[in-house]
C-alpha positions as MATLAB code, in Angstrom:
seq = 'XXXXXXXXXXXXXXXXXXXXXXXXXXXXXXXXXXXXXXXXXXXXXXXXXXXXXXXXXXXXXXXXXXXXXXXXXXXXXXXXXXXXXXXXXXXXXXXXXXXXXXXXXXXXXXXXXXXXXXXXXXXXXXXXXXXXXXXXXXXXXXXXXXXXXXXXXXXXXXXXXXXXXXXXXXXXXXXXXXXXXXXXXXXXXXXXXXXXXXXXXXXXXXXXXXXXXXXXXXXXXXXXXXXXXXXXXXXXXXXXXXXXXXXXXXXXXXXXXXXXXXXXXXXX';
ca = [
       0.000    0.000    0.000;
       1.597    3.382   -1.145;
       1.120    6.151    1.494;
       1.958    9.490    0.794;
       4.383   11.214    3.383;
       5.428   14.512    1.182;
       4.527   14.362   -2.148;
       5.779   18.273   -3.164;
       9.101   18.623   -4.803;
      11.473   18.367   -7.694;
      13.966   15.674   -6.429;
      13.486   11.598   -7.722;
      10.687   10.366   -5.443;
      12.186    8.585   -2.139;
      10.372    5.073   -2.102;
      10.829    3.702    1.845;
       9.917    0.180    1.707;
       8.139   -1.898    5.055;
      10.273   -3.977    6.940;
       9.987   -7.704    7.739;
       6.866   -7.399    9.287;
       5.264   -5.418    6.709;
       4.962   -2.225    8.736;
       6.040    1.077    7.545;
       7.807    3.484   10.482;
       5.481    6.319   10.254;
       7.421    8.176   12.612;
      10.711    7.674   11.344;
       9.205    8.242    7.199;
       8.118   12.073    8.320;
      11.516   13.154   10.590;
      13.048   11.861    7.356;
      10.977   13.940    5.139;
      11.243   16.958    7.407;
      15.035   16.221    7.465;
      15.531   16.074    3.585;
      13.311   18.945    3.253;
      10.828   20.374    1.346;
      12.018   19.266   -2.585;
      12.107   16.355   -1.426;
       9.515   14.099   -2.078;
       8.951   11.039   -0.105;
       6.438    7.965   -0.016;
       6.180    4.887    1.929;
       5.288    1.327    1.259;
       3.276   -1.130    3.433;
       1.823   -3.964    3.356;
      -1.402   -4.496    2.476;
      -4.023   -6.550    4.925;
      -3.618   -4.790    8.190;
      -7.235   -3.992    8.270;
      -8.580   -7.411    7.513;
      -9.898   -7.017    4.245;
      -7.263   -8.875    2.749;
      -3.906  -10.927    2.621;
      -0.933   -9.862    1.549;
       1.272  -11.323   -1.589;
       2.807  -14.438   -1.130;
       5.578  -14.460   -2.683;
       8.375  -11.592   -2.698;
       8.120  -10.904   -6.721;
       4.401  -10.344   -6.345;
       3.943   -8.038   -4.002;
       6.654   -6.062   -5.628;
       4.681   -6.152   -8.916;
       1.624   -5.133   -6.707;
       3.599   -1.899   -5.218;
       4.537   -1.095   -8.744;
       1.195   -1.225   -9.774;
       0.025    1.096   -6.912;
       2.868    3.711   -8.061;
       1.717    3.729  -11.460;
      -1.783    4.542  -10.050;
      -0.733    7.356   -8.340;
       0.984    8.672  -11.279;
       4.506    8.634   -9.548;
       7.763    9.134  -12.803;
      10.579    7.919  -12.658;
      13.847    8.177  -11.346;
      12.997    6.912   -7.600;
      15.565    6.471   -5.267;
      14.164    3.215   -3.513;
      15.340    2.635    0.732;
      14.772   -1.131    2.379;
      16.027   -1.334    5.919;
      16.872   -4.699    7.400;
      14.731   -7.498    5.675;
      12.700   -4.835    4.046;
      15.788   -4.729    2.122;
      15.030   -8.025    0.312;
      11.814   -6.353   -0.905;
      13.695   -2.334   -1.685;
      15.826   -4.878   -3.917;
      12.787   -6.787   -5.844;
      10.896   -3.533   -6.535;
      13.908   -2.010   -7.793;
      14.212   -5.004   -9.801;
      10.712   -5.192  -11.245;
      11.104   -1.125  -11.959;
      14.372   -2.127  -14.066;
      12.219   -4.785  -16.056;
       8.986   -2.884  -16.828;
      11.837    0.159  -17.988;
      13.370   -2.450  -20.635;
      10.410   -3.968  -21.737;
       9.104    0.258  -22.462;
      12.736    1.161  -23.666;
      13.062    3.638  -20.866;
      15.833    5.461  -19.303;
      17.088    3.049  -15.879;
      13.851    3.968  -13.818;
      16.073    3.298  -10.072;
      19.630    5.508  -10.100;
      19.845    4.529   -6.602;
      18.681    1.536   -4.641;
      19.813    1.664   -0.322;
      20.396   -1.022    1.533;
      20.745   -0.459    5.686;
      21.863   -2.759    7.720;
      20.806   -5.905    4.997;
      20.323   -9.480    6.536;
      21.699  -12.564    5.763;
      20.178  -13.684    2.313;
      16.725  -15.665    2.378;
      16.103  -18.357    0.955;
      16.052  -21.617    3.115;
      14.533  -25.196    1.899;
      11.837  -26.446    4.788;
      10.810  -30.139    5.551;
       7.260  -29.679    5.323;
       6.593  -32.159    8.146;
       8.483  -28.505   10.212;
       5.941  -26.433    8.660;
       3.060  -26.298   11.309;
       5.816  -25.975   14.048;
       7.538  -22.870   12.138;
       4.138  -21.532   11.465;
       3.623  -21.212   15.187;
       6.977  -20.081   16.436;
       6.694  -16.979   13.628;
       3.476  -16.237   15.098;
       4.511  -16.198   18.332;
       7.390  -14.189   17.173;
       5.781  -11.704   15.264;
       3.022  -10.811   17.862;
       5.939  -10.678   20.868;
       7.842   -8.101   18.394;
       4.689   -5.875   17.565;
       4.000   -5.537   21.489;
       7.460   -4.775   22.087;
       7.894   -2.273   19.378;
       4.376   -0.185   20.279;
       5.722    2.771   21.416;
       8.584    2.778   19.258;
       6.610    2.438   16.106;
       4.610    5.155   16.977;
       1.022    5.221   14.222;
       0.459    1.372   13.533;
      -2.351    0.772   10.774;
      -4.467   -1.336   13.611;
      -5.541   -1.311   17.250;
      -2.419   -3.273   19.048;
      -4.847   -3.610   22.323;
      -7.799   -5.509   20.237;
      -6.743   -9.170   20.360;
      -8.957   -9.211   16.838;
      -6.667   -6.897   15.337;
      -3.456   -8.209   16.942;
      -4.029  -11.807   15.509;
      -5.012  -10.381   11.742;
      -1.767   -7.734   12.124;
       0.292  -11.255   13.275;
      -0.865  -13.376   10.259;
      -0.010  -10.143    8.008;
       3.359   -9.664    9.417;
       4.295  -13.545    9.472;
       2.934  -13.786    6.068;
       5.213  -11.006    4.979;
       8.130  -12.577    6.788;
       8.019  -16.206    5.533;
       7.810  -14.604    2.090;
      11.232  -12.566    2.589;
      12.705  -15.536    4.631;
      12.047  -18.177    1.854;
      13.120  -16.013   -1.485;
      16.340  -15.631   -2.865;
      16.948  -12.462   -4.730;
      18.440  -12.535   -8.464;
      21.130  -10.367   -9.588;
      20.913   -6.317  -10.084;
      23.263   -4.509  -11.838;
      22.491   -1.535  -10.535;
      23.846    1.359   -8.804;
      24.078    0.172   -4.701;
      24.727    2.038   -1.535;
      25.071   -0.078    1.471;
      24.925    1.853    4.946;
      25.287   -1.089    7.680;
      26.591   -1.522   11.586;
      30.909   -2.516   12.036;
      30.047   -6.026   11.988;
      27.898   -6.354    8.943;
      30.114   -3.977    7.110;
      33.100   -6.007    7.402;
      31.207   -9.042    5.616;
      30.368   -6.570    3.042;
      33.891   -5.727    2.328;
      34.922   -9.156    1.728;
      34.418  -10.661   -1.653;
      32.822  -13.978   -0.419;
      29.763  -11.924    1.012;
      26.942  -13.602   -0.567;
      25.393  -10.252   -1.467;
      28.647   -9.511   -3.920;
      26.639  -12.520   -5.882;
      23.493  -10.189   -6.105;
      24.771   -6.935   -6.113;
      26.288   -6.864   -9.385;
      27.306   -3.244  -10.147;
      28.537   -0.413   -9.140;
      28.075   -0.287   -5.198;
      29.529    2.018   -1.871;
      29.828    1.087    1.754;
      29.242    3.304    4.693;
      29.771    2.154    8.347;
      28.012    2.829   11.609;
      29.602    2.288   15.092;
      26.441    1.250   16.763;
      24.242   -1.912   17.386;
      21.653   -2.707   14.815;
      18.746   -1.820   17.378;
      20.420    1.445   17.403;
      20.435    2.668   14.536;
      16.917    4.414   14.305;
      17.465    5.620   18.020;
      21.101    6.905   18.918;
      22.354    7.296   15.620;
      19.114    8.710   13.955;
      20.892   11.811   12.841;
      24.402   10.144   11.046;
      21.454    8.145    9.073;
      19.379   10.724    7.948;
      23.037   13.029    7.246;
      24.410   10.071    5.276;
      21.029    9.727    3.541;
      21.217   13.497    2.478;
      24.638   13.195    1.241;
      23.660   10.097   -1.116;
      20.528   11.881   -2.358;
      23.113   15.289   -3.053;
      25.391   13.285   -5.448;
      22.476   12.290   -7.792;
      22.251   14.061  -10.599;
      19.791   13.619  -13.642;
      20.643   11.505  -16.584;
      21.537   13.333  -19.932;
      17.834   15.202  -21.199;
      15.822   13.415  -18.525;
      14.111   16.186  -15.561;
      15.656   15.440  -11.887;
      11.551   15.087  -11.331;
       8.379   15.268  -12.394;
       6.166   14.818   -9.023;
       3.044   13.070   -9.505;
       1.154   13.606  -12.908;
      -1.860   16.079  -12.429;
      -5.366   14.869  -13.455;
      -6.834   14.519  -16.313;
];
């Protein structure tokens, strides 16, 4: 579900993609947007289902073909600059992916001139007995509900009521839904242009050329480090993010005859 966090300026749209559990950090989305400023436009992604009506995708490679299809219906151009954090990574990667295809396939400039990565997870894409299937089911339940009750007041605006048990066991299904798809899909290979912003330990993997990400991330790619825990980086080190965000988003500049941005189209 795309939700609209600034929508005004002349920069490439800033797509922030949900994490695992298929909820988007409202709070964090608008100190971002306030942060980047006012030319700055800036949308979120979420998953879709959090009110009951429905399910979400699947499979990793639909639901990024369903969030494409929901930025084509709000009349969002390209270039985006498209932001996963953690296992929303995973999906930042597919949707940049699927905008790369559909560009080809219309003979269209590269759509994504930047695709960021924070703090990416081990790659997905594990092989399950199905006899351990109704015993995983349970423990990803269990650990899906434990993390939205934890995370409450950090996650400020959640799209249902945490203190309905109703609404807590539809958000759970949602969110381990949304997980098992990440957890069991293994990304293909993108060629394009990568920066990687991740905690000491995870950025010394990156440097090393048997990382299993150096098999998907083809191209041309950067590295930044951050001397903090991974639960930290939204919290203490809020501020080095959003400045090393800012500094990324600065060295874009617009391909040859192509406008840095074109906002939303305006109705017919």
């Amino acid at each position: 579900m795309l939700i609209p966090v600034q929508t005004k300026g002349r920069k490439p749209p800033f797509i922030l993609m949900h994490g695992m559990f298929g909820i988007l950090p409202w709070r964090r989305g608008r100190a971002l947007a306030e942060f980047l400023g006012p030319d700055q436009p800036l949308y979120g992604i979420e998953a879709p289902g959090f009110d009951g009506s429905r399910k979400p995708r699947a499979k990793v490679p639909e639901a990024a073909n369903e969030y494409l299809s929901e930025m084509r219906r709000a009349r969002l151009r390209a270039p985006f600059v498209v932001t996963g954090v953690c296992g929303g990574c995973i999906m930042a990667l597919q949707l940049a992916q699927n905008l790369a295809v559909a560009a080809q396939y219309a003979a269209e400039p590269p759509p994504v001139p930047l695709l960021i990565l924070i703090d990416p997870p081990g790659l997905p894409g594990g092989t399950f007995n199905p006899s351990d299937l109704v015993d995983a089911a349970d423990l990803l339940r269990g650990r899906v509900t434990n993390w939205f009750l934890e995370a409450r007041s950090r996650l400020d605006e959640i799209p249902f009521d945490i203190d309905d048990p109703k609404q807590l066991a539809i958000a759970t299904e949602v969110g381990a839904m949304v997980e098992w798809s990440i957890s069991t899909y293994h990304p293909m290979p993108y060629s394009g242009r990568v920066q990687v912003l991740a905690i000491e330990p995870i950025a010394q993997l990156v440097d090393r050329p048997h990382w299993p990400w150096r098999k998907v991330l083809t191209g041309e790619w950067g590295l930044g480090t951050l001397p903090c825990q991974h639960h930290e980086i939204f919290t203490t080190h809020t501020l080095e993010v959003f400045r090393w965000l800012k500094d990324r988003l600065d060295e874009l500049t617009p391909p040859a005859g192509q406008p840095i941005d074109k906002g939303p189209a305006a109705s017919p």
